[in-house]
C-alpha positions as CSV (number, residue, x, y, z in Angstrom):
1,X,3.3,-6.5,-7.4
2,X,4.6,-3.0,-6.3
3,X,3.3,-0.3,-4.0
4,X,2.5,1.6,-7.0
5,X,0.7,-1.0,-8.6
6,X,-1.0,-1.4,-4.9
7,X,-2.1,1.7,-5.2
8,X,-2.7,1.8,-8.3
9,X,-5.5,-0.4,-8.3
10,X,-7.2,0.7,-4.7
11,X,-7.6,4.1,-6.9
12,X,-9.5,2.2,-10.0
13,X,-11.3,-0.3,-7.1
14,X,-12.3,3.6,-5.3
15,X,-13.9,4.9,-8.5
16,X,-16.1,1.9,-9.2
17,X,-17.0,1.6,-5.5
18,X,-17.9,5.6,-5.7
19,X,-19.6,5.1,-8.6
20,X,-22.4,3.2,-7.0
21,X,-23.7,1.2,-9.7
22,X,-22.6,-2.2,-8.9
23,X,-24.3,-5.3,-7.5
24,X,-24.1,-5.7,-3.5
25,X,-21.9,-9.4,-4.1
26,X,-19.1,-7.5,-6.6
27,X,-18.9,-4.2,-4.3
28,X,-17.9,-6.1,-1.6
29,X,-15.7,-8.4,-3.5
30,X,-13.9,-5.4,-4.9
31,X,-13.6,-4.1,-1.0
32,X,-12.6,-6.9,-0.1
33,X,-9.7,-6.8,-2.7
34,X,-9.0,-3.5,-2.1
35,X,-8.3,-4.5,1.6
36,X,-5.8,-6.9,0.9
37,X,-4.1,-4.5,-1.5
38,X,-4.3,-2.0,1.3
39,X,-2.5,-4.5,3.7
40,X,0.6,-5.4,1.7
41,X,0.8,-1.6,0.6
42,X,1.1,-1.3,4.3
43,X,3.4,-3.9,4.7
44,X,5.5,-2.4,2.4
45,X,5.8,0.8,3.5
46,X,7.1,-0.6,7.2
47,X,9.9,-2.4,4.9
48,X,10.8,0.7,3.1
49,X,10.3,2.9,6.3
50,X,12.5,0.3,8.0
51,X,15.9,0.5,5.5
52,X,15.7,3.6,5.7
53,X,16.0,3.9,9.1
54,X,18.8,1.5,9.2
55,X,20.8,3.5,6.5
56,X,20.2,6.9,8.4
57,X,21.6,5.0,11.2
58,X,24.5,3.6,9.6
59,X,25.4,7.0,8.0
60,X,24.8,9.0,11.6
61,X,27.2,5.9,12.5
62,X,30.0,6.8,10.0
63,X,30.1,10.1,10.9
64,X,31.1,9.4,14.5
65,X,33.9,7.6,13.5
């Protein structure tokens, strides 16, 4: 799975939760889903936010030299 994807499907999980139609047992299912989507979109955006860090730093390195 990607962020995107992540993302994605919070969005689609959203719109059914906002709709309000849905029995108590799948709404929270579907929150509870949307959670753990929300955690590894998280997760992933530390990693990303992390390299790039690291590059910046490297490049800022480079240039000293």
């Amino acid at each position: 799975m990607t962020y995107e994807d992540a993302i994605k499907e919070i969005e689609e999980i959203i719109l059914k939760l906002e709709n309000g139609n849905l029995p108590l047992a799948e709404a929270q299912t579907l929150f509870e889903r949307a959670s753990e989507l929300s955690k590894f979109a998280q997760e992933e955006l530390k990693k990303t936010t992390g390299k790039l860090y690291q590059i910046k730093k490297d490049l800022e390195q480079e240039e000293e030299v």
